[in-house]
C-alpha positions, -999 to 999 in steps of 0.1 A, spaced: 37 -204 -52 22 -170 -46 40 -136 -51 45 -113 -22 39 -76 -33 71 -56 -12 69 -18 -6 92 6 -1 88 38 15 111 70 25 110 70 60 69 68 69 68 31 63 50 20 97 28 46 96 16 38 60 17 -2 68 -7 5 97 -33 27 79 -35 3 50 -40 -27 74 -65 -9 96 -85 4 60 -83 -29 40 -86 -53 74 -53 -66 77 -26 -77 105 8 -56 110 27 -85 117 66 -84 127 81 -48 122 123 -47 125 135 -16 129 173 -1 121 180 2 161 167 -40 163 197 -46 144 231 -68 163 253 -40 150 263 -9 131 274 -27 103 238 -52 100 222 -15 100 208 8 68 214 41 61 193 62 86 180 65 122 169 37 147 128 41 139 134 34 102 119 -1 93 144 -24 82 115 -52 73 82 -57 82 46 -74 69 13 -72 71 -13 -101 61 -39 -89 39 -64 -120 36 -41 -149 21 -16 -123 12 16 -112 25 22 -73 20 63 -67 31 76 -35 31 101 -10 44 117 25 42 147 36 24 170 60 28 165 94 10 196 85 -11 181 52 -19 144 60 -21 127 57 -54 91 66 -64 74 34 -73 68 39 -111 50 8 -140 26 -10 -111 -2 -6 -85 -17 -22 -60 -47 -33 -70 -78 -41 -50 -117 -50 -59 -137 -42 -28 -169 -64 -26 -198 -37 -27 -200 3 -37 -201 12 -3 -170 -7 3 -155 10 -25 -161 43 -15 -146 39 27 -114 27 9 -109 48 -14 -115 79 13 -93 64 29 -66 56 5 -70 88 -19 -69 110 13 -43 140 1 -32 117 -24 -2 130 -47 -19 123 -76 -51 113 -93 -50 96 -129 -84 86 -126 -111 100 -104 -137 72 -93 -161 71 -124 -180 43 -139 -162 27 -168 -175 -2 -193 -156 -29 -169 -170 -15 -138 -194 4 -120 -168 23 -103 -131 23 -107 -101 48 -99 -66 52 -99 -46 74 -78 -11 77 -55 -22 78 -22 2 104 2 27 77 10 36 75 -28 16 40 -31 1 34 -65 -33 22 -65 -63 7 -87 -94 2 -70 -122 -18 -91 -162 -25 -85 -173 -45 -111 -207 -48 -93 -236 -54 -122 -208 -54 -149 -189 -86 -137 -186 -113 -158 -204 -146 -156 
Protein backbone atom coordinates (compact mmCIF):
# COMPACT_ATOMS: atom_id res chain seq x y z
CA UNK A 1 0.00 0.00 0.00
CA UNK A 2 1.32 3.39 -0.97
CA UNK A 3 -0.27 6.81 -0.22
CA UNK A 4 -1.42 9.01 -2.93
CA UNK A 5 -0.59 12.72 -2.12
CA UNK A 6 -4.25 14.68 -3.49
CA UNK A 7 -4.16 18.44 -4.26
CA UNK A 8 -6.57 20.86 -4.24
CA UNK A 9 -6.50 24.05 -6.00
CA UNK A 10 -8.97 27.15 -6.55
CA UNK A 11 -9.64 27.12 -10.00
CA UNK A 12 -5.86 26.86 -11.78
CA UNK A 13 -5.60 23.19 -11.11
CA UNK A 14 -4.61 21.97 -14.83
CA UNK A 15 -2.48 24.62 -15.26
CA UNK A 16 -0.43 23.86 -11.99
CA UNK A 17 -0.75 19.83 -12.65
CA UNK A 18 0.92 20.48 -16.01
CA UNK A 19 3.89 22.68 -14.90
CA UNK A 20 4.68 20.42 -12.06
CA UNK A 21 4.69 17.35 -14.44
CA UNK A 22 6.68 19.08 -17.18
CA UNK A 23 9.37 20.48 -14.13
CA UNK A 24 9.65 17.19 -12.09
CA UNK A 25 9.19 14.76 -15.41
CA UNK A 26 5.96 13.43 -14.88
CA UNK A 27 2.68 12.24 -17.03
CA UNK A 28 -0.73 14.35 -16.79
CA UNK A 29 -2.75 11.47 -17.01
CA UNK A 30 -6.75 11.47 -17.06
CA UNK A 31 -8.22 15.16 -16.41
CA UNK A 32 -12.35 15.21 -15.78
CA UNK A 33 -13.61 18.29 -15.89
CA UNK A 34 -17.15 19.88 -14.34
CA UNK A 35 -18.70 20.08 -18.11
CA UNK A 36 -17.43 15.88 -18.55
CA UNK A 37 -19.93 15.31 -15.94
CA UNK A 38 -23.71 13.07 -17.01
CA UNK A 39 -25.56 15.86 -15.31
CA UNK A 40 -26.17 19.04 -13.34
CA UNK A 41 -26.52 17.30 -10.28
CA UNK A 42 -23.00 14.79 -10.71
CA UNK A 43 -21.44 18.51 -11.14
CA UNK A 44 -19.34 20.93 -8.42
CA UNK A 45 -19.78 24.23 -7.69
CA UNK A 46 -18.29 26.27 -10.70
CA UNK A 47 -17.92 26.46 -14.50
CA UNK A 48 -17.32 23.55 -17.06
CA UNK A 49 -13.19 24.03 -17.25
CA UNK A 50 -12.93 23.34 -13.51
CA UNK A 51 -11.30 19.95 -12.86
CA UNK A 52 -13.41 17.61 -11.16
CA UNK A 53 -10.40 14.87 -10.85
CA UNK A 54 -7.39 14.37 -12.40
CA UNK A 55 -3.60 12.64 -11.90
CA UNK A 56 -0.41 12.84 -12.83
CA UNK A 57 2.34 9.92 -12.33
CA UNK A 58 5.41 11.20 -10.80
CA UNK A 59 7.93 8.15 -11.03
CA UNK A 60 6.06 5.31 -8.95
CA UNK A 61 3.79 7.94 -7.66
CA UNK A 62 0.33 8.98 -8.24
CA UNK A 63 -0.18 12.92 -7.63
CA UNK A 64 -4.34 13.42 -7.88
CA UNK A 65 -5.68 16.71 -7.62
CA UNK A 66 -8.39 19.18 -8.39
CA UNK A 67 -9.88 22.64 -7.94
CA UNK A 68 -12.42 23.83 -5.59
CA UNK A 69 -14.80 26.21 -5.47
CA UNK A 70 -13.87 29.68 -3.94
CA UNK A 71 -16.48 28.78 -1.25
CA UNK A 72 -14.82 25.56 -0.72
CA UNK A 73 -11.22 26.30 -1.34
CA UNK A 74 -8.78 26.10 1.52
CA UNK A 75 -5.04 26.99 1.67
CA UNK A 76 -3.24 23.84 2.24
CA UNK A 77 -1.72 24.43 5.79
CA UNK A 78 0.63 21.38 8.29
CA UNK A 79 2.34 19.54 5.02
CA UNK A 80 4.52 19.80 1.87
CA UNK A 81 5.38 18.18 -0.87
CA UNK A 82 8.56 17.10 -0.57
CA UNK A 83 11.20 16.27 -3.14
CA UNK A 84 15.18 15.35 -3.13
CA UNK A 85 16.41 16.07 -6.59
CA UNK A 86 19.49 13.88 -7.41
CA UNK A 87 22.35 16.56 -8.08
CA UNK A 88 22.76 20.56 -7.24
CA UNK A 89 22.11 21.36 -10.61
CA UNK A 90 18.94 19.44 -10.43
CA UNK A 91 18.08 21.29 -7.40
CA UNK A 92 18.38 24.54 -8.67
CA UNK A 93 16.04 24.01 -12.34
CA UNK A 94 13.35 22.86 -9.88
CA UNK A 95 13.35 25.08 -7.57
CA UNK A 96 13.36 28.07 -10.42
CA UNK A 97 10.79 26.55 -11.43
CA UNK A 98 8.75 25.80 -8.52
CA UNK A 99 9.63 29.05 -6.38
CA UNK A 100 8.87 31.18 -9.48
CA UNK A 101 6.56 34.20 -7.85
CA UNK A 102 6.06 32.00 -5.10
CA UNK A 103 3.62 33.36 -2.21
CA UNK A 104 5.87 32.74 0.24
CA UNK A 105 9.36 31.71 1.21
CA UNK A 106 10.14 30.14 4.77
CA UNK A 107 13.33 29.18 3.84
CA UNK A 108 15.48 30.47 1.00
CA UNK A 109 17.83 27.60 -0.58
CA UNK A 110 20.88 27.57 1.88
CA UNK A 111 23.06 24.86 3.06
CA UNK A 112 21.89 23.39 6.27
CA UNK A 113 23.77 20.53 8.52
CA UNK A 114 21.41 17.72 6.63
CA UNK A 115 22.11 19.05 3.30
CA UNK A 116 24.03 20.91 0.94
CA UNK A 117 21.10 22.74 -0.15
CA UNK A 118 17.55 22.83 1.09
CA UNK A 119 14.46 25.24 0.86
CA UNK A 120 10.99 25.63 1.64
CA UNK A 121 8.61 27.77 -0.04
CA UNK A 122 4.71 28.07 -1.45
CA UNK A 123 4.99 28.09 -4.91
CA UNK A 124 2.18 30.61 -6.81
CA UNK A 125 -0.46 27.90 -6.97
CA UNK A 126 -0.54 27.76 -3.07
CA UNK A 127 1.50 24.32 -3.14
CA UNK A 128 3.78 23.80 -0.09
CA UNK A 129 7.11 22.64 -0.87
CA UNK A 130 10.48 21.18 0.68
CA UNK A 131 13.11 20.55 -1.62
CA UNK A 132 16.39 18.69 -0.16
CA UNK A 133 20.09 17.95 -1.61
CA UNK A 134 21.74 15.95 0.74
CA UNK A 135 24.72 15.67 -1.86
CA UNK A 136 28.13 15.14 0.45
CA UNK A 137 26.00 15.18 3.67
CA UNK A 138 23.94 11.93 2.93
CA UNK A 139 24.13 9.27 5.20
CA UNK A 140 25.82 5.98 4.68
Amino acid sequence: MEPTLYLFFKGNCLEAMTHYAETLGGKVGDVFRNGDAPDPESRMPGGDDMVMNMSMQLGNATVMASDNSDGMYEKPRGFAVSIAPPSLAEFERIHAALAEDAQSVAMAPGETFWAERFSMFTDRYGTPWMLNYEGDKAQS
